[in-house]
N, C-alpha and C positions, 0 to 999 in steps of 0.2 A: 222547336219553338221555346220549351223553358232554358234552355240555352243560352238563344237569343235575350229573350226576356232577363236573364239572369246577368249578361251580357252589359245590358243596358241599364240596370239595376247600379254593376261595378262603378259603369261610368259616372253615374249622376252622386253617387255618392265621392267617386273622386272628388268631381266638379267641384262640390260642396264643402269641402273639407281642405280643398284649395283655396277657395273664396276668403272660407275664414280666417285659414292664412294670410292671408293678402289683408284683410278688414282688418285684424287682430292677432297679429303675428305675436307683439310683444305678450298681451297678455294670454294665449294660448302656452307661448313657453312659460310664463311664471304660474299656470293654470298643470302643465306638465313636472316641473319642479315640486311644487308645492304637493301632487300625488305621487310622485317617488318619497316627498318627505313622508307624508302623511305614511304611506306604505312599509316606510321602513320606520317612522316612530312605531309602532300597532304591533311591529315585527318584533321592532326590540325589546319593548316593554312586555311582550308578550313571551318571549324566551326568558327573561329577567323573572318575571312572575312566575311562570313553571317550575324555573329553577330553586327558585327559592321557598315554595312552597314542597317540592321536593326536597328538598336538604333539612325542610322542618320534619317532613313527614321520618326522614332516615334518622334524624333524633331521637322521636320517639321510638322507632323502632330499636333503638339502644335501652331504651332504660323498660320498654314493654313487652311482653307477646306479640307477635305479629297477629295471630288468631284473634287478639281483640282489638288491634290495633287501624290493620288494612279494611277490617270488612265495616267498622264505626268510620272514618274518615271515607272510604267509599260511598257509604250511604249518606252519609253526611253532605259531602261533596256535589252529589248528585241530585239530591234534595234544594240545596241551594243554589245549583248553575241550571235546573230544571226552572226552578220558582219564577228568576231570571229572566228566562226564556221567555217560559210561559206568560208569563207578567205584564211583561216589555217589548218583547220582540220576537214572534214567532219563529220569522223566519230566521232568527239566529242558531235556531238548532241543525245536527247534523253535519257534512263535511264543511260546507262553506265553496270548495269548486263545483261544485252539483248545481247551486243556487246559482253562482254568476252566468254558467252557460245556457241554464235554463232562460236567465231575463235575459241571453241575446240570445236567444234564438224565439224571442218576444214571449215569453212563459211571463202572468202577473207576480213578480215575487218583488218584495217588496227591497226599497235600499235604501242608503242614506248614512247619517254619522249615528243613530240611535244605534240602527242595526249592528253598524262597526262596533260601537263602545261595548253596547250587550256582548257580541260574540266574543271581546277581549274579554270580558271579566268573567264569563259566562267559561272561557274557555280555558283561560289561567288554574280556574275555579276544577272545574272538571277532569282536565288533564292532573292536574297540580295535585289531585287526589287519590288516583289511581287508573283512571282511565287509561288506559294502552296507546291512546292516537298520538298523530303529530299534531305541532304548532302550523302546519305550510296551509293546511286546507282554512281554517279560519285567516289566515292571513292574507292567503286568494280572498276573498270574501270582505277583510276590510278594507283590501288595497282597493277591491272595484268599487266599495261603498264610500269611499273619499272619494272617487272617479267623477263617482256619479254627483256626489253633493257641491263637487268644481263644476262638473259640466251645468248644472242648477244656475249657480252663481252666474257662469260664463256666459244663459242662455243658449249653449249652443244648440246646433240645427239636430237631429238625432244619428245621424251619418256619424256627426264627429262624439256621441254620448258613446253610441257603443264602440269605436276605436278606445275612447278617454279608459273607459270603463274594463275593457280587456286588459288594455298596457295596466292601471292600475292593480287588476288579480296579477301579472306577470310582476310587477312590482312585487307584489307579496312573496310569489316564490325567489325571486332575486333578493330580497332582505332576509329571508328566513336561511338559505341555503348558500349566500354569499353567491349566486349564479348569478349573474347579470345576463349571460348568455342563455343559461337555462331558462330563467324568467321571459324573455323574449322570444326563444321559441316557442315556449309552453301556450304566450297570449296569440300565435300565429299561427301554432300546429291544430290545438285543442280549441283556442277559448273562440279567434277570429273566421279561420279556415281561409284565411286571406294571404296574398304575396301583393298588393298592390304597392307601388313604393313610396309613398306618403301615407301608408298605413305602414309600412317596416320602418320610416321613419319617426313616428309619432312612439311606436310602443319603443325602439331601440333607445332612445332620449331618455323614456319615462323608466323602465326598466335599470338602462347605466345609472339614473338618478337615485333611485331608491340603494341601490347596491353602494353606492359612495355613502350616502345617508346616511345608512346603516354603520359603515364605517367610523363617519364623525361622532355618530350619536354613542356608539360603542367604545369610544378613543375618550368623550368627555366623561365617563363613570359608571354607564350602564350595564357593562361588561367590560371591564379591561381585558377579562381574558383572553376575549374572544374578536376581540379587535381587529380589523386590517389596515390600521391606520396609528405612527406615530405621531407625538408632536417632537421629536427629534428627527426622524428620520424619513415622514411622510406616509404616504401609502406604500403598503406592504403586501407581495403575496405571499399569504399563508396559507402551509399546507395541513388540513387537519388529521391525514395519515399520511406515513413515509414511505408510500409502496415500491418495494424492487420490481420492475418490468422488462421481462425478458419473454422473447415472442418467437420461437420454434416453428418453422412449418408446420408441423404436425399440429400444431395448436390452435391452427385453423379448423383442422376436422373435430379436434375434442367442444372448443366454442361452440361449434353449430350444435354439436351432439347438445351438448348443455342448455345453447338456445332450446333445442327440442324439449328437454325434460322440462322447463323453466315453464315453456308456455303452457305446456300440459296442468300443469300445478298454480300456476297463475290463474290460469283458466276454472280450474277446479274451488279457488279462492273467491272469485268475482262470483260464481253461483252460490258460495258458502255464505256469502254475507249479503248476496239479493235476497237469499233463502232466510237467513236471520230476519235480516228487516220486515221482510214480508210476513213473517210470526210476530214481531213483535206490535206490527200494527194490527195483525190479525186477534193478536191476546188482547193488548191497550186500550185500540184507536187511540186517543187523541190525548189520555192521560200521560202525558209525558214526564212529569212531575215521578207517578207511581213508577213510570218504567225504568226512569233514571235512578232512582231510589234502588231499585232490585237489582239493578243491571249494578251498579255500585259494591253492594253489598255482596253479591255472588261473586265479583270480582275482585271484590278482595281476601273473600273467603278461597279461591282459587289461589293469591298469588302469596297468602299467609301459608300454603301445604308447602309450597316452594323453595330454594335455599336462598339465601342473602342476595345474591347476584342477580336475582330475576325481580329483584324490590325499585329497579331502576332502569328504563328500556334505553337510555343515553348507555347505559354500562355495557347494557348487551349487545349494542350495534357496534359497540367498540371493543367489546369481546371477539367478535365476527370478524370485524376488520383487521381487525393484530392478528387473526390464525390464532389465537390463543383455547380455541376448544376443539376439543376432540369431535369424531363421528359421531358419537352417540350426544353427548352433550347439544351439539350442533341439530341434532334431529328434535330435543328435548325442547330448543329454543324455538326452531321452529313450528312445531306442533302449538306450543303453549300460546304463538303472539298469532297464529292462525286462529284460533279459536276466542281467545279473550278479544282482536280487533273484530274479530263477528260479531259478540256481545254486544263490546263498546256501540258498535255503527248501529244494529240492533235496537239501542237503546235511546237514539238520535242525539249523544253525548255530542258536543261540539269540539272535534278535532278530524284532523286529516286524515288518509292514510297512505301519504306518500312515502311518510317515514319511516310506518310497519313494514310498507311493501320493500324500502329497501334492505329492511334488517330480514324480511323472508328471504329475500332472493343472495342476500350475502350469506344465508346461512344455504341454502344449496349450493351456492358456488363453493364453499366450504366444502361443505361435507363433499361433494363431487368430486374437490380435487383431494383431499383425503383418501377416499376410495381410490380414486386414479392410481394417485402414487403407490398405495399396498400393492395393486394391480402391476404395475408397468414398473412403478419406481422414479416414474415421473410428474411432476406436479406442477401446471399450467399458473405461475408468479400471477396472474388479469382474474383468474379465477371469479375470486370475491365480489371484486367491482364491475364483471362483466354478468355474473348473478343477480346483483342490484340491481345497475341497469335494464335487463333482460325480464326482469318483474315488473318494474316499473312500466317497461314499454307493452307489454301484453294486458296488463290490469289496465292504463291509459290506452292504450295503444298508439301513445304517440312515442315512436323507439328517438329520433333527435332528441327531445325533450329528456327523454330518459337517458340516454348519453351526456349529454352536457350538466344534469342532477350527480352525476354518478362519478364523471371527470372532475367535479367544482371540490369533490372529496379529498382528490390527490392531486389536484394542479400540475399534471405530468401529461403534457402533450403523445409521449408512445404509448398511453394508454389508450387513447380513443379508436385507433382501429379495433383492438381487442372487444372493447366494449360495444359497438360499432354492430360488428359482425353477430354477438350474443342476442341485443336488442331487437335488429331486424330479424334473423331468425325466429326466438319466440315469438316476436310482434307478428309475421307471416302466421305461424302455428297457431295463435292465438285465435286468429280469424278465422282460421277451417272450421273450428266449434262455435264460433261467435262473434259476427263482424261492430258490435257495438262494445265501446269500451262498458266498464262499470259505470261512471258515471251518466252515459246514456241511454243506459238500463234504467238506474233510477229515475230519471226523468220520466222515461217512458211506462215506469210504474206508478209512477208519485212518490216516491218513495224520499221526498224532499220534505 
């Protein structure tokens, strides 16, 4: 019976979302357009903002002590992107994909363009100052809060709010991580749970939209560097690592092996930081101001004991990616962003953790094929990015999702079996101990 009923549910919401098609086709697509822009302005101004707020922060730590330097702008930081919050927009704190999935799946959370602007500046603010998270989870969160403030405008029916509204969080991971494809699974796998194909259409449009965007917006000044887009030469794909991929039989068994230890540790992750949160509201409640403040200042007190290299988590996950650290080294990074993204999330700091997650799971693939090769003498070239992946998909547990986050790295087609095979593995493993991702934990703790 809820089958059927569920059944019948798909279809009316097709119907609906066809209609408006047909009624409003033109301004549906400049209603789709306009939340890829939207998704990828939020995106790019919000990597721009981090960045540069980092590069002040690495200034300082030139001419000061880090000992007075990290644990004063932490608290600093957290005090102000707290105030923020608190002030303006509650629901701007926290990951930001937590919040979109909870309002489809009709949880009261609040959206709109306030919430968006807060969580930019709120998050710029907080990451910018020491906070360990990613830019992707707040960007989920403004992509769907433009969504929503189009579908407002558009009047539309609410069939078509929560499609609008999904595609726009995939928008956000598609600007943030140059995934276009990523973003589109992510709104289908995680956000919609949907294959209907006027919903694969709707997010695929909005999703490629934001990823150009991004492109243009980053080609006119906002990042040059980071651009996929000439004005000599056009659009460009750009690789942001040069991985050699080389794929041995035998490299199928060491993969799985890896999937295994990945989900175990992934697994171990997603109770570390339900386990934080749930302290930290337990200590708090509702002062979020206090908790940002402490969470700040211990965090920077932690990442001032540190050496130079760990004052930047951009540095680290590129550390990870080049093979450029040792076993022990490798073990060093991952312990330290295990613990400090506990805090962070803990503290309901507004950033992601898609980002950590892929800089854990590149530091196991690391260190694993390290190990391997002392062992054997052989060392599996997918390693790294099939580590990423293979964390991503057990923390999410969506492993597509997590493959094409993890592919958009290397732009190298014979990667994605490798990756492929890592992701489902642990994503299977993951599930033996716990069929709900992280984010559907928190939901079903509040922990939003």
């Amino acid at each position: 019976m809820n089958e059927l009923n569920e059944q019948k549910i798909n279809i009316k919401t097709s119907r609906s979302i066809r209609n408006l098609l047909k009624q409003k086709w033109l301004v549906v697509i400049v209603a789709l357009m306009l939340t890829g822009l939207g998704a990828a302005l939020t995106g790019v101004l919000f990597k721009a903002g981090i960045k540069s707020l980092e590069m002040w922060r690495l200034e300082l730590l030139q001419k000061f002590p880090p000992l007075l330097i990290l644990p004063i702008l932490g608290g600093l930081g957290g005090f102000i992107s707290a105030s923020l919050i608190a002030n303006l927009a509650p629901a701007a704190a926290g990951s930001g994909v937590t919040q979109i999935i909870a309002f489809l799946r009709h949880k009261p959370i609040p959206m709109g363009l306030k919430v968006g602007l807060v969580k930019l500046i709120a998050g710029i603010i907080a990451i910018g100052s020491g906070f360990p998270l990613g830019p992707e989870g707040p960007s989920v969160q403004m992509g769907g809060s433009v969504a929503w403030q189009m579908a407002q405008w558009l009047k539309a029916p609410i069939a078509f709010r929560r499609v609008i509204i999904a595609a726009g969080g995939g928008a956000g991971i598609a600007a943030i991580f140059s995934a276009p494809i990523g973003g589109f699974i992510f709104a289908i796998e995680e956000l919609l749970n949907s294959a209907r194909p006027v919903v694969l259409l709707l997010v695929v449009i909005t999703t490629f939209w934001a990823d150009a965007w991004a492109d243009v917006l980053q080609a006119i000044g906002l990042d040059p560097k980071a651009a996929g887009f000439s004005s000599n030469l056009g659009f460009q794909v750009q690789k942001e690592y040069n991985q050699i991929v080389n794929f041995l039989p035998i490299d199928l068994i060491y993969l799985i092996i890896l999937g295994i230890i990945i989900g175990c540790l992934a697994e171990l992750y997603c109770r570390f930081v339900i386990k934080m949160q749930k302290q930290g509201n337990k200590w708090f409640k509702n002062k979020l101001v206090l908790r940002m403040v402490i969470s700040g200042i211990l965090l920077g007190f932690i990442y001032s004991l540190l050496p130079d290299t760990f004052h930047n988590l951009e540095g680290l996950q590129k550390l990870i990616a080049d093979g450029e650290a040792n076993i022990s080294m490798t073990l060093i990074i991952f312990l330290v962003i295990f613990i400090t993204t506990g805090i962070a999330a803990a503290a309901g700091a507004p950033g992601g953790l898609f980002y950590p997650m892929l800089t854990l799971g590149g530091s196991v693939g690391l260190a694993c094929g390290n190990s391997l090769e002392v062992l054997t003498g052989h060392i599996p070239t997918t390693f790294i990015f099939a580590g990423m992946a293979g964390f991503v998909a057990a923390c999410s547990r969506t492993p597509i999702t997590a493959m094409f986050l993890a592919f958009a790295l290397t732009k190298d087609l014979l990667i994605l079996k490798p990756l492929l095979i890592t992701s489902i593995t642990s994503f299977l493993v993951a599930r033996i101990f716990n069929e709900h991702s992280i984010y559907e934990r928190q939901i079903s703790l509040r922990l939003i």
